[in-house]
N, CA, C and O atoms as a GROMACS GRO file, in nm:
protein
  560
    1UNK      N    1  -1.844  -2.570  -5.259
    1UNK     CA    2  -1.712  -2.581  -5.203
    1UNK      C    3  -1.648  -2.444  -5.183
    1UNK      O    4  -1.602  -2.416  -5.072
    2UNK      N    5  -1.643  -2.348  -5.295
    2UNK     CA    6  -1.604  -2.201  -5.268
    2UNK      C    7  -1.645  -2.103  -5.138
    2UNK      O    8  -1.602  -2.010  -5.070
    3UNK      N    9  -1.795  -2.223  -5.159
    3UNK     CA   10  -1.852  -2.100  -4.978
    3UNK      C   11  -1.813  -2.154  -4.874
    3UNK      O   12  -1.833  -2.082  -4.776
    4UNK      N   13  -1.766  -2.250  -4.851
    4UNK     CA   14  -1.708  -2.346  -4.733
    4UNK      C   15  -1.587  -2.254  -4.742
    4UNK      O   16  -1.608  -2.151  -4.678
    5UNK      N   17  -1.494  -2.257  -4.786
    5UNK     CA   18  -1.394  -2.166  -4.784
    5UNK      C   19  -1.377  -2.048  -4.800
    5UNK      O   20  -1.260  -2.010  -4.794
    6UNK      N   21  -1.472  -1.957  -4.822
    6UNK     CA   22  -1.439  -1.842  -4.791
    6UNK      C   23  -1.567  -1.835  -4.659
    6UNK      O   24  -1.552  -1.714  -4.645
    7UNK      N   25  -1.632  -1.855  -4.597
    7UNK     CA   26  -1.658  -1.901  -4.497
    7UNK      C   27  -1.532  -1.940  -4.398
    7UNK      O   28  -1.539  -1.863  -4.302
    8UNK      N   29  -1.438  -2.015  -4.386
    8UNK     CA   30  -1.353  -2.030  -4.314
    8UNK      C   31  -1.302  -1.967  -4.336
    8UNK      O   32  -1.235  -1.953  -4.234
    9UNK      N   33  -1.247  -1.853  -4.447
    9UNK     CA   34  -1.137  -1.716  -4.481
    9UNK      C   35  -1.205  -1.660  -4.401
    9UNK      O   36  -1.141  -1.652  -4.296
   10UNK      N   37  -1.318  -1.606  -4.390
   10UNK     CA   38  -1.397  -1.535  -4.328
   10UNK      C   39  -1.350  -1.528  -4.138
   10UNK      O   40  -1.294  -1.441  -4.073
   11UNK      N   41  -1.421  -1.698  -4.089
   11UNK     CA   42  -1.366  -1.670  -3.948
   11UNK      C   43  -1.208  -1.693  -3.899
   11UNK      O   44  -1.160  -1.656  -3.793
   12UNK      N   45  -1.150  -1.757  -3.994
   12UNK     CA   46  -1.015  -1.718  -3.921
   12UNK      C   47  -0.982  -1.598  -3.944
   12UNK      O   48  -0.904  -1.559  -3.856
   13UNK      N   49  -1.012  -1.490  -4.048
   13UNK     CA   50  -1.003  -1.314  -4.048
   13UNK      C   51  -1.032  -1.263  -3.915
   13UNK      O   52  -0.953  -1.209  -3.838
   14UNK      N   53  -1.173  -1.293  -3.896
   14UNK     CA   54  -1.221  -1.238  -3.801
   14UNK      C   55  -1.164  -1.292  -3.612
   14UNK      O   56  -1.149  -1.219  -3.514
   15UNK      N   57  -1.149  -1.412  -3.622
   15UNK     CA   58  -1.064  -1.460  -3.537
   15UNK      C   59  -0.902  -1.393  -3.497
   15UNK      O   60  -0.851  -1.383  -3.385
   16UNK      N   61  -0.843  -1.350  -3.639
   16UNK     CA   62  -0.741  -1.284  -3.622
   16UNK      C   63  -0.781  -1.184  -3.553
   16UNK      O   64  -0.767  -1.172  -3.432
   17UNK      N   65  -0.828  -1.114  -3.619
   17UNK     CA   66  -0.894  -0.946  -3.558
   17UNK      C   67  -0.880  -0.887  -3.454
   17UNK      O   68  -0.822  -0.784  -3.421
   18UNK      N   69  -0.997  -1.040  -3.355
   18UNK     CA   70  -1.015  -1.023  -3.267
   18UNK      C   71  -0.891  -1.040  -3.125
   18UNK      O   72  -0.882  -0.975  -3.021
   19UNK      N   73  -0.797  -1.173  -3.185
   19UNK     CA   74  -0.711  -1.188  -3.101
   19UNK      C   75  -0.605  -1.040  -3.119
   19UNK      O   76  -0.524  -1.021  -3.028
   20UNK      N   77  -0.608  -0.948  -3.229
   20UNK     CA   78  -0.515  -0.842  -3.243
   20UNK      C   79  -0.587  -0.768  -3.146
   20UNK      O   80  -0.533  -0.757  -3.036
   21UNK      N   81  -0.693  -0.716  -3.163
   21UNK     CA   82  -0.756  -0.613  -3.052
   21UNK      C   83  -0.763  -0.676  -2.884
   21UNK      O   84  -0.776  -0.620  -2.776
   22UNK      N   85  -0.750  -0.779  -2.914
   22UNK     CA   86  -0.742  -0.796  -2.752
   22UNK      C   87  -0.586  -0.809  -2.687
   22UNK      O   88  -0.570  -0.809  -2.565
   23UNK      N   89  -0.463  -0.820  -2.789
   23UNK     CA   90  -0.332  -0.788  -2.746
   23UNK      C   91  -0.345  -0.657  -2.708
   23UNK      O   92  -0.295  -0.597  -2.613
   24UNK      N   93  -0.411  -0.623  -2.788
   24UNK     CA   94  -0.348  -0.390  -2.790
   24UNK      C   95  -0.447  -0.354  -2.656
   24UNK      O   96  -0.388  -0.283  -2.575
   25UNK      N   97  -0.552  -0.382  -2.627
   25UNK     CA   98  -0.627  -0.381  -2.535
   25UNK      C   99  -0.540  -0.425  -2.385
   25UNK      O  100  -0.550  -0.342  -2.295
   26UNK      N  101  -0.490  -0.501  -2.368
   26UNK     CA  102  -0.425  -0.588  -2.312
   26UNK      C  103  -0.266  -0.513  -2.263
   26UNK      O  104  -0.212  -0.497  -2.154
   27UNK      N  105  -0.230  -0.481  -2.390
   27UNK     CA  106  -0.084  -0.378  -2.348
   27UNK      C  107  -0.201  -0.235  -2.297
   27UNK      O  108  -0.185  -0.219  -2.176
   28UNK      N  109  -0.272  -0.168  -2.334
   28UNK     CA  110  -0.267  -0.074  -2.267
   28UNK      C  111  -0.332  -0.039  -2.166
   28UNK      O  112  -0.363   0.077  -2.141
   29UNK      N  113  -0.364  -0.157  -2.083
   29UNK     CA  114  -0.428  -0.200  -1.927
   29UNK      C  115  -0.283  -0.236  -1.867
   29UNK      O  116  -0.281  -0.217  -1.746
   30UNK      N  117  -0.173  -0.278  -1.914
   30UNK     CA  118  -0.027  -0.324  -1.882
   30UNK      C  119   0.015  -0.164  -1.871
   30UNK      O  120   0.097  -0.156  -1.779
   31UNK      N  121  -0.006  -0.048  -1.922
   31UNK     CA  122   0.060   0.033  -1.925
   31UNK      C  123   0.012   0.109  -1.873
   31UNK      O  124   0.079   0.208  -1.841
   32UNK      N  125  -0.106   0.105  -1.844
   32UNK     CA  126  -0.203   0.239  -1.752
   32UNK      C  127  -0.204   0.172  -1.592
   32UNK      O  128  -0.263   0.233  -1.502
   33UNK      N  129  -0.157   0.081  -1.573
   33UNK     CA  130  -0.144   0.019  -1.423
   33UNK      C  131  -0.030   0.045  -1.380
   33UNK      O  132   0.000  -0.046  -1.303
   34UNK      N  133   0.078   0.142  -1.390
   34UNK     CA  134   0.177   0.200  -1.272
   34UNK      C  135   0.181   0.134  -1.141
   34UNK      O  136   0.089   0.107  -1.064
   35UNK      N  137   0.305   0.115  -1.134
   35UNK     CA  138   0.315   0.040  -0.985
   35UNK      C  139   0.313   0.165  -0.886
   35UNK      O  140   0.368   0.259  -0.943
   36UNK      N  141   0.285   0.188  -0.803
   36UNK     CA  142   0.283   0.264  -0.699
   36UNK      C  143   0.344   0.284  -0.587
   36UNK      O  144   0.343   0.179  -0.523
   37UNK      N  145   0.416   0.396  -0.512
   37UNK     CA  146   0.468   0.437  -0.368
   37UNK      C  147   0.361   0.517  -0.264
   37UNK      O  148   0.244   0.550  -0.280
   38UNK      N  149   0.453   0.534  -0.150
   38UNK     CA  150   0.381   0.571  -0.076
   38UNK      C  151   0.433   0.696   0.008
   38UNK      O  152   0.532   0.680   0.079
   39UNK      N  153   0.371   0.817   0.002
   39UNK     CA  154   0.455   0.963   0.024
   39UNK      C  155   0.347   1.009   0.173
   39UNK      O  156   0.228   1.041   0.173
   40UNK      N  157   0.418   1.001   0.258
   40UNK     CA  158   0.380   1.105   0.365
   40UNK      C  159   0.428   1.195   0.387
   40UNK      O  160   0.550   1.202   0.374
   41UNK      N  161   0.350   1.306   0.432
   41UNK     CA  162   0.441   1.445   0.449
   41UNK      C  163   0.362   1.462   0.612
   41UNK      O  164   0.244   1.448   0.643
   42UNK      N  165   0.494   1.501   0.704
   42UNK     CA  166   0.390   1.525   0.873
   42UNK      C  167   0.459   1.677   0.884
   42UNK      O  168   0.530   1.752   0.817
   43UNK      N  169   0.402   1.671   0.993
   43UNK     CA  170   0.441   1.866   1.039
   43UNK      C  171   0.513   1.807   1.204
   43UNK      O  172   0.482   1.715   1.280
   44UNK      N  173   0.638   1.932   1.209
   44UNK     CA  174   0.705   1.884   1.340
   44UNK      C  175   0.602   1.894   1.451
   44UNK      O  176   0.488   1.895   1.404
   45UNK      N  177   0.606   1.900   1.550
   45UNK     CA  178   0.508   1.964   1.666
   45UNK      C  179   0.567   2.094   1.707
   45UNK      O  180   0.491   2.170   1.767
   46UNK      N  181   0.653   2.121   1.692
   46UNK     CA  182   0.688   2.252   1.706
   46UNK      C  183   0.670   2.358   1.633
   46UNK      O  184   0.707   2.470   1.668
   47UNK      N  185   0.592   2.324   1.489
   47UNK     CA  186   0.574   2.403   1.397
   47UNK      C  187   0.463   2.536   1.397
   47UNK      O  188   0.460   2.620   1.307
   48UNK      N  189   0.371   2.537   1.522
   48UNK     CA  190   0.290   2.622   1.567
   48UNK      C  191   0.159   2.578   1.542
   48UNK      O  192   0.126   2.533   1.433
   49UNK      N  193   0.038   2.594   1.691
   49UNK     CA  194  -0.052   2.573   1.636
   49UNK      C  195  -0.144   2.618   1.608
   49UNK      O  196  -0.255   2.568   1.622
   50UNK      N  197  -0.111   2.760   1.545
   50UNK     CA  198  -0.207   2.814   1.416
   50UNK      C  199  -0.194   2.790   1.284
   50UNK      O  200  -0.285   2.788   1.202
   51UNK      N  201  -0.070   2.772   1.265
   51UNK     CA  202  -0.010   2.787   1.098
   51UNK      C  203  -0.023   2.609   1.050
   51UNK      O  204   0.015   2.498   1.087
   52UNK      N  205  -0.103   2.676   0.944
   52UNK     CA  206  -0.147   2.576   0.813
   52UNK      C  207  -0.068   2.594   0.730
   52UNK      O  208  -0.020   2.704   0.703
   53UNK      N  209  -0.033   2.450   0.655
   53UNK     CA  210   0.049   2.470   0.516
   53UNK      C  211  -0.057   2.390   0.403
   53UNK      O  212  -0.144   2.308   0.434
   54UNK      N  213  -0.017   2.444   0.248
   54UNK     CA  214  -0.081   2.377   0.155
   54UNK      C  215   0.049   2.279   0.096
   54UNK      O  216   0.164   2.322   0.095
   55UNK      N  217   0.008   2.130   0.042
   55UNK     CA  218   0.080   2.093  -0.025
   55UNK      C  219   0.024   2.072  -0.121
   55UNK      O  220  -0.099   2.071  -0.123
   56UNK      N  221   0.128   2.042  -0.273
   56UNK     CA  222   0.101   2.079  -0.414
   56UNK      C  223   0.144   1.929  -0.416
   56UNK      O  224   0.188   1.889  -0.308
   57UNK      N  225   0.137   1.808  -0.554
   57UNK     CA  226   0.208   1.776  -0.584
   57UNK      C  227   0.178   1.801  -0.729
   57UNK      O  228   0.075   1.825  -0.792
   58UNK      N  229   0.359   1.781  -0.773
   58UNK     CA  230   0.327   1.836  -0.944
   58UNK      C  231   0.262   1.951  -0.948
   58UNK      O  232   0.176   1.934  -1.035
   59UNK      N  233   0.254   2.064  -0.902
   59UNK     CA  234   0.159   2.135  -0.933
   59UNK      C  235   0.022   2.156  -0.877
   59UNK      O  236  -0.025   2.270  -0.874
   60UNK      N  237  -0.066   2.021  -0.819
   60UNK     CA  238  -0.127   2.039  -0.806
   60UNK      C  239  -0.158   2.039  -0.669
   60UNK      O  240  -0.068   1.989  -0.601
   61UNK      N  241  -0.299   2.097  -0.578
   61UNK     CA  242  -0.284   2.115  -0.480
   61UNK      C  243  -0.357   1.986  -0.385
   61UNK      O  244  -0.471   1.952  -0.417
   62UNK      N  245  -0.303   1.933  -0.294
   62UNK     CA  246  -0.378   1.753  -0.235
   62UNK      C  247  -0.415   1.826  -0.112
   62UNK      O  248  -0.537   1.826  -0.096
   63UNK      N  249  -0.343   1.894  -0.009
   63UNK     CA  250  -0.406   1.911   0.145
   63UNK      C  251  -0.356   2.022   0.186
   63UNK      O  252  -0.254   2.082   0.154
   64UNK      N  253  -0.454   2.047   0.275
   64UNK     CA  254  -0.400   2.142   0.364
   64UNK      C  255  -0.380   2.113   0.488
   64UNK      O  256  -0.475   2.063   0.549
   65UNK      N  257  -0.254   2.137   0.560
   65UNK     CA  258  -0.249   2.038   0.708
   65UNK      C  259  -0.207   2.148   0.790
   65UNK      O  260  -0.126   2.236   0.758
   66UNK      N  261  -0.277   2.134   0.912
   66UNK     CA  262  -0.269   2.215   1.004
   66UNK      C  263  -0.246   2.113   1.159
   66UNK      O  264  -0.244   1.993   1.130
   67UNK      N  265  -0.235   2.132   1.262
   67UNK     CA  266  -0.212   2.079   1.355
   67UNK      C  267  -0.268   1.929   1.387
   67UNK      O  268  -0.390   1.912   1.376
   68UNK      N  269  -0.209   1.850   1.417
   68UNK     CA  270  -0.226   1.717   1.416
   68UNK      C  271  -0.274   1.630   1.337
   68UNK      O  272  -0.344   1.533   1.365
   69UNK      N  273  -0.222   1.680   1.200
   69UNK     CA  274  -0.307   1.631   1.043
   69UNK      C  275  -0.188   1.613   0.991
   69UNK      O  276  -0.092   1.646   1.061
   70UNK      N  277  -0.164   1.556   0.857
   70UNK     CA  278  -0.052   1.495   0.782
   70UNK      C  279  -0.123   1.467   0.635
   70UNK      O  280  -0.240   1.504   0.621
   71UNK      N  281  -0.052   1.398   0.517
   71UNK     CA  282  -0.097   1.391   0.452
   71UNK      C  283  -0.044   1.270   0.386
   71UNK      O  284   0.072   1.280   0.347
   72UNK      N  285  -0.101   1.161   0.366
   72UNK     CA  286  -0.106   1.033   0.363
   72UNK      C  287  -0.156   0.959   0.226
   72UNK      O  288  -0.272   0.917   0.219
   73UNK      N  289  -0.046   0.941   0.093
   73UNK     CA  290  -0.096   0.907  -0.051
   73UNK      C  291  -0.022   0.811  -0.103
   73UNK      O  292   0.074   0.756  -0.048
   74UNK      N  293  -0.064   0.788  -0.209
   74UNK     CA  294  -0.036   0.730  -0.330
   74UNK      C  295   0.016   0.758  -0.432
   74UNK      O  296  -0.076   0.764  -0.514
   75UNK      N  297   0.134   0.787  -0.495
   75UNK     CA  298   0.186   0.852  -0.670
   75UNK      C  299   0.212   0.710  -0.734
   75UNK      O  300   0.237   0.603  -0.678
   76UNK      N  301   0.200   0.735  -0.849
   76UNK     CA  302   0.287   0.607  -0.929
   76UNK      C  303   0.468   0.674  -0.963
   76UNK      O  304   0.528   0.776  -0.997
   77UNK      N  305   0.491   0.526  -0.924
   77UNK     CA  306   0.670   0.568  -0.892
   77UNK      C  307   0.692   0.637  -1.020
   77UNK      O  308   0.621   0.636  -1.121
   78UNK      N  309   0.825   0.708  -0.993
   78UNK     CA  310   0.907   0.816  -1.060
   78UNK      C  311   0.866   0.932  -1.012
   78UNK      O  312   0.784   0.967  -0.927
   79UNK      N  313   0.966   1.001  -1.108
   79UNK     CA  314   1.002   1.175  -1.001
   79UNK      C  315   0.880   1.282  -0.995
   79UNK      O  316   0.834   1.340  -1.094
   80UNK      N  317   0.830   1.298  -0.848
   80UNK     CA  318   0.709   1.453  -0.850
   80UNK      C  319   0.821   1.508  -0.757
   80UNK      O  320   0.924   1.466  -0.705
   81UNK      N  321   0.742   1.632  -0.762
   81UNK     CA  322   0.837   1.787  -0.739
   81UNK      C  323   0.689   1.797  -0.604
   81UNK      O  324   0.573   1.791  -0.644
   82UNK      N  325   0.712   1.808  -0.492
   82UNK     CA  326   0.650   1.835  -0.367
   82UNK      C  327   0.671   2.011  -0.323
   82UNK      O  328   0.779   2.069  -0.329
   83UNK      N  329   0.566   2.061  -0.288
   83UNK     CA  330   0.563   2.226  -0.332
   83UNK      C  331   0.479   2.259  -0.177
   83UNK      O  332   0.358   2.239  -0.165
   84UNK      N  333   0.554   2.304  -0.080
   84UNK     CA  334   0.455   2.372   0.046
   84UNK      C  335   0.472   2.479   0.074
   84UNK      O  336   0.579   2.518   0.120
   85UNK      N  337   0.362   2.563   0.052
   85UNK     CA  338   0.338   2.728   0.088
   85UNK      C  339   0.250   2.753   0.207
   85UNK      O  340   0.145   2.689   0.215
   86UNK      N  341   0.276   2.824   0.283
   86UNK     CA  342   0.187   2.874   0.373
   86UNK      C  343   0.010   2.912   0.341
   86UNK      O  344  -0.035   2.991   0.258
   87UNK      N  345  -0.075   2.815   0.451
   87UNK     CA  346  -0.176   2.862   0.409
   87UNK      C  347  -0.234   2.984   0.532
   87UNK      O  348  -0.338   3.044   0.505
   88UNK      N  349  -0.199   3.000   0.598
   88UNK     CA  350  -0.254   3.136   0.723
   88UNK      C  351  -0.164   3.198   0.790
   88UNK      O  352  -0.182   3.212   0.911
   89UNK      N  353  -0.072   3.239   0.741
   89UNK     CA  354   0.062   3.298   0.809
   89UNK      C  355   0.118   3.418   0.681
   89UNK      O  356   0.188   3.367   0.593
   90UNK      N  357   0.093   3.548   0.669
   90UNK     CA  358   0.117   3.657   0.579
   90UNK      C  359   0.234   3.595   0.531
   90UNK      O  360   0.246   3.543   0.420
   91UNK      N  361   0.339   3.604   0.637
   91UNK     CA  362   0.503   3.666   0.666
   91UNK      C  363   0.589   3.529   0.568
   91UNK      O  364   0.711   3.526   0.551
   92UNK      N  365   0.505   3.443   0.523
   92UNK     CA  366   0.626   3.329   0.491
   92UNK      C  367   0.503   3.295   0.318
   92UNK      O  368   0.424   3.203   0.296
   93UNK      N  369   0.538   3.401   0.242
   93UNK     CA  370   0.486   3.382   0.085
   93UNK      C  371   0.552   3.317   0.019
   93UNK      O  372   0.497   3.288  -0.087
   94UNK      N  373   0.716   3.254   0.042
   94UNK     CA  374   0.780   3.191  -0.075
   94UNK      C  375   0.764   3.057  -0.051
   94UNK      O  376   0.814   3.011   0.052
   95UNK      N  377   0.700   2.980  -0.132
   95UNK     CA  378   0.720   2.841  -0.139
   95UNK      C  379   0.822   2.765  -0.142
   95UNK      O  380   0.929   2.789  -0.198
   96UNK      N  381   0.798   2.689  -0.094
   96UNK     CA  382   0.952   2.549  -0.096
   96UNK      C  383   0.928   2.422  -0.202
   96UNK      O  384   0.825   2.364  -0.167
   97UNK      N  385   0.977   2.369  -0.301
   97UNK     CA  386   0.978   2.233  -0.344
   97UNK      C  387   1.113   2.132  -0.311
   97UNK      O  388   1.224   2.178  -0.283
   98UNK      N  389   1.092   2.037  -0.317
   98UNK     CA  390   1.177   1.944  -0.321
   98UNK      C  391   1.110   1.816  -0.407
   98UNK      O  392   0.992   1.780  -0.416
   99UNK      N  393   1.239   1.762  -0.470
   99UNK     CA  394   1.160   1.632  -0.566
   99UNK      C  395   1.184   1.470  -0.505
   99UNK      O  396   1.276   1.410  -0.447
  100UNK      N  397   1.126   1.456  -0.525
  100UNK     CA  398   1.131   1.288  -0.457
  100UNK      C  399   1.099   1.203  -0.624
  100UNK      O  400   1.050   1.251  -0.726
  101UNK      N  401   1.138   1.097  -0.604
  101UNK     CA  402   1.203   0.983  -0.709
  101UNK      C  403   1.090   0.853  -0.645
  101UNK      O  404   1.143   0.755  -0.592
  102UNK      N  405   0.955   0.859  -0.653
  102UNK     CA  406   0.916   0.755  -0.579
  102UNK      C  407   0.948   0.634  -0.616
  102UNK      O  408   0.922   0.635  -0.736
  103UNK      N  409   0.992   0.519  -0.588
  103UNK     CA  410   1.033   0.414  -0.557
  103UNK      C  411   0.877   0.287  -0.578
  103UNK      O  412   0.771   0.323  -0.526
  104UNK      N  413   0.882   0.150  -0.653
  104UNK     CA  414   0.726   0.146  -0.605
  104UNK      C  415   0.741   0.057  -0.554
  104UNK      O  416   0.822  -0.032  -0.580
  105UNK      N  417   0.610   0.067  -0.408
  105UNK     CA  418   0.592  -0.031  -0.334
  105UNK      C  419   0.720   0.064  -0.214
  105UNK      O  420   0.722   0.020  -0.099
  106UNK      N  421   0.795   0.158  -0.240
  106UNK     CA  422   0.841   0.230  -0.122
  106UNK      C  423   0.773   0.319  -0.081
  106UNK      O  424   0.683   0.375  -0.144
  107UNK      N  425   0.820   0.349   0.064
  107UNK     CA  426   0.703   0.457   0.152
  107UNK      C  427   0.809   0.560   0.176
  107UNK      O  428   0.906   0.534   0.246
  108UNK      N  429   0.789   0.681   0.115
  108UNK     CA  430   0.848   0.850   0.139
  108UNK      C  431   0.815   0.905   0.230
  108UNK      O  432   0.692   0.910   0.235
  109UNK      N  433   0.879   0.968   0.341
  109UNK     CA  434   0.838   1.002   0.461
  109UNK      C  435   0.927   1.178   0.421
  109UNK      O  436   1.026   1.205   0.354
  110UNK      N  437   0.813   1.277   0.514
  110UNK     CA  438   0.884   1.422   0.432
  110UNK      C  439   0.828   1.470   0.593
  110UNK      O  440   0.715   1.443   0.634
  111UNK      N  441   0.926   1.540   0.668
  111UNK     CA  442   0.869   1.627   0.755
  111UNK      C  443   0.880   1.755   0.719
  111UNK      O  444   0.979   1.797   0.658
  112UNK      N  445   0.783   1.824   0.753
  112UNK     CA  446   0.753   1.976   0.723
  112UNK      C  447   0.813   2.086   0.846
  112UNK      O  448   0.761   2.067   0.956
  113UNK      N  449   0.912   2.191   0.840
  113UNK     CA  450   0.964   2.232   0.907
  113UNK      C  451   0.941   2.376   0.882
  113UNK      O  452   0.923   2.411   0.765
  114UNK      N  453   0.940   2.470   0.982
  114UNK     CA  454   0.920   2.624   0.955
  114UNK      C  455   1.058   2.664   1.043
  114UNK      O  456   1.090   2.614   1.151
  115UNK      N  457   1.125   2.760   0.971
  115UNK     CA  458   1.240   2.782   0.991
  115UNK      C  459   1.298   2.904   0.880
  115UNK      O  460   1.319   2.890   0.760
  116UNK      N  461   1.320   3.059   0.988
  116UNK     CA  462   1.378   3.168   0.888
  116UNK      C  463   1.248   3.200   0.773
  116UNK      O  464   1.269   3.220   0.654
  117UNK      N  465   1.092   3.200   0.849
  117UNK     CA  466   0.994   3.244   0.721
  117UNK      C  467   0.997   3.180   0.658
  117UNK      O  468   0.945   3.224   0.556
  118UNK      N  469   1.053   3.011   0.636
  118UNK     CA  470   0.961   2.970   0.546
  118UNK      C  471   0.986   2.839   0.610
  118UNK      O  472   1.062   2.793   0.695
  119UNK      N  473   0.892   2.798   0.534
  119UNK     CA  474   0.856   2.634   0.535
  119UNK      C  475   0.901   2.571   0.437
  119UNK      O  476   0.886   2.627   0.328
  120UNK      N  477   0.972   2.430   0.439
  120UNK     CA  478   1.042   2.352   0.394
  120UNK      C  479   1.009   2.198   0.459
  120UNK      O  480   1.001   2.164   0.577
  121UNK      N  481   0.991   2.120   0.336
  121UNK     CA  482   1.040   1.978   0.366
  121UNK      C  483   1.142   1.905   0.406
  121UNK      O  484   1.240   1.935   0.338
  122UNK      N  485   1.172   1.805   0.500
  122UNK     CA  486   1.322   1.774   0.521
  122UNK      C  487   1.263   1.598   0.472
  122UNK      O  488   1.168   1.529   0.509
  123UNK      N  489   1.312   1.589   0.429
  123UNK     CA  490   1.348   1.398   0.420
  123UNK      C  491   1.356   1.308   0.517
  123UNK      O  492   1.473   1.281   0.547
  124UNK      N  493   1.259   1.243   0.589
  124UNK     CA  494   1.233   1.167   0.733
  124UNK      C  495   1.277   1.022   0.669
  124UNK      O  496   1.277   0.932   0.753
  125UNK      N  497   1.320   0.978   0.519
  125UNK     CA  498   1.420   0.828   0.490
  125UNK      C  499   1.274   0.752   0.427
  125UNK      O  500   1.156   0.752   0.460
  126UNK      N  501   1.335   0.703   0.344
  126UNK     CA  502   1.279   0.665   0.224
  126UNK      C  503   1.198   0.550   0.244
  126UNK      O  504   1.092   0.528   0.185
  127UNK      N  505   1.279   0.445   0.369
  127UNK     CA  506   1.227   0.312   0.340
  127UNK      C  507   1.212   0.294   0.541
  127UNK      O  508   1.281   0.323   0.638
  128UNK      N  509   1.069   0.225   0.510
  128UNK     CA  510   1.028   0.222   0.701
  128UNK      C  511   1.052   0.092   0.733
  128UNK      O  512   1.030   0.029   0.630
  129UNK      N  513   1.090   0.009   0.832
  129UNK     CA  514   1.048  -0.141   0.919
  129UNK      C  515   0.883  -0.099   0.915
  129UNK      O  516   0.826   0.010   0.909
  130UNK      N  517   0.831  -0.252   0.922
  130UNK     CA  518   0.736  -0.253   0.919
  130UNK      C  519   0.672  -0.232   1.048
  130UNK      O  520   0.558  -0.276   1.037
  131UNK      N  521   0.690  -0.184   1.164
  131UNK     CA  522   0.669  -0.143   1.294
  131UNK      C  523   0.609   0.029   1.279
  131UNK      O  524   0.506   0.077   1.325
  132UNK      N  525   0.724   0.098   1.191
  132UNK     CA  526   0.711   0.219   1.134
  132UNK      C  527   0.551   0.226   1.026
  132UNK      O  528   0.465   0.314   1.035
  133UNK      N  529   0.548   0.136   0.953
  133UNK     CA  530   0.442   0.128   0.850
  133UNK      C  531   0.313   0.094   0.966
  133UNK      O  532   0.197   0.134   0.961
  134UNK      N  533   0.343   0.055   1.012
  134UNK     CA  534   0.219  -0.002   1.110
  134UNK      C  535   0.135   0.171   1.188
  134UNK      O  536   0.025   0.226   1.181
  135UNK      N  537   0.244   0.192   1.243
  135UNK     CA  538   0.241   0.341   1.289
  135UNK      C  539   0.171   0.418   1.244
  135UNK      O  540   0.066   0.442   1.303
  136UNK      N  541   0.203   0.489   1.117
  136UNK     CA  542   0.229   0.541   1.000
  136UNK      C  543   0.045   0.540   0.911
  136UNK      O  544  -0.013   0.633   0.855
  137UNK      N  545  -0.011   0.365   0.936
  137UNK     CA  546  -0.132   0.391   0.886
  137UNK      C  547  -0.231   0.480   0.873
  137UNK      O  548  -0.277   0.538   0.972
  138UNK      N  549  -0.273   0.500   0.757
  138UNK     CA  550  -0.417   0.554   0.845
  138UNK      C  551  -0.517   0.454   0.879
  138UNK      O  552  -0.538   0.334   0.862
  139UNK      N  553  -0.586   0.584   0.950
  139UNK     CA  554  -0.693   0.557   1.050
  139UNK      C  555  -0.798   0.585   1.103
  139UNK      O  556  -0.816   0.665   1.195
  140UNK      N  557  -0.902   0.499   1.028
  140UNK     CA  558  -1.022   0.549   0.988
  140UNK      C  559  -1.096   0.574   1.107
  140UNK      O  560  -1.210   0.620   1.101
   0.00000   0.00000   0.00000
């Protein structure tokens, strides 16, 4: 009779266990899945067509866009700091940032402007009609 029961101490222990590791497992697949936005950055057409810019986000560096190229992503919402420096033009060394607040499931639209040696982002509006998103795709 003693082994019948600790036999059942046994798998409801282990039963516990298991349902604990699969909560904690469970929250931190809940917490590593960030909802996501959507950040484009384009270049005017007037911006010249030799001059390349690099963009950073956070720090780090995603593209380099040069004439009829853009740059077309994914962040998980909340605030990155957007950073564009000249990539083939001496005369314009100071970088520009601006921070965007991504929104998730919103699409960030950033046009890139050269103006007075440097280059700067302007804010093309946060949220598109879906006519705009259609546009806007890429395209493989």
């Amino acid at each position: 009779m003693s082994a019948m029961r600790s036999r059942r101490s046994f798998g409801s222990k282990a039963l516990l266990i298991l349902a604990f590791v699969c909560a904690i497992s469970t929250s931190n697949v809940a917490q590593a899945s960030r909802p996501l936005g959507r950040v484009v950055v384009k270049r005017v057409a007037q911006f010249g067509w030799n001059l390349y810019f690099t963009l950073q986000i956070d720090g780090m560096p995603v593209a380099t866009i040069g004439p009829d190229h853009h740059y077309d992503g994914w962040l998980p919402a909340g605030r990155h700091v957007l950073t564009v420096r000249t990539a083939s033009y001496e005369g314009l060394l100071q970088p520009t940032s601006i921070t965007v607040n991504v929104k998730p499931g919103g699409t960030h639209v950033f046009t890139a402007l050269w103006d007075s040696n440097l280059i700067f982002l302007h804010p093309a509006g946060a949220w598109l009609t879906p006519g705009k998103e259609w546009e806007l795709r890429p395209r493989l």
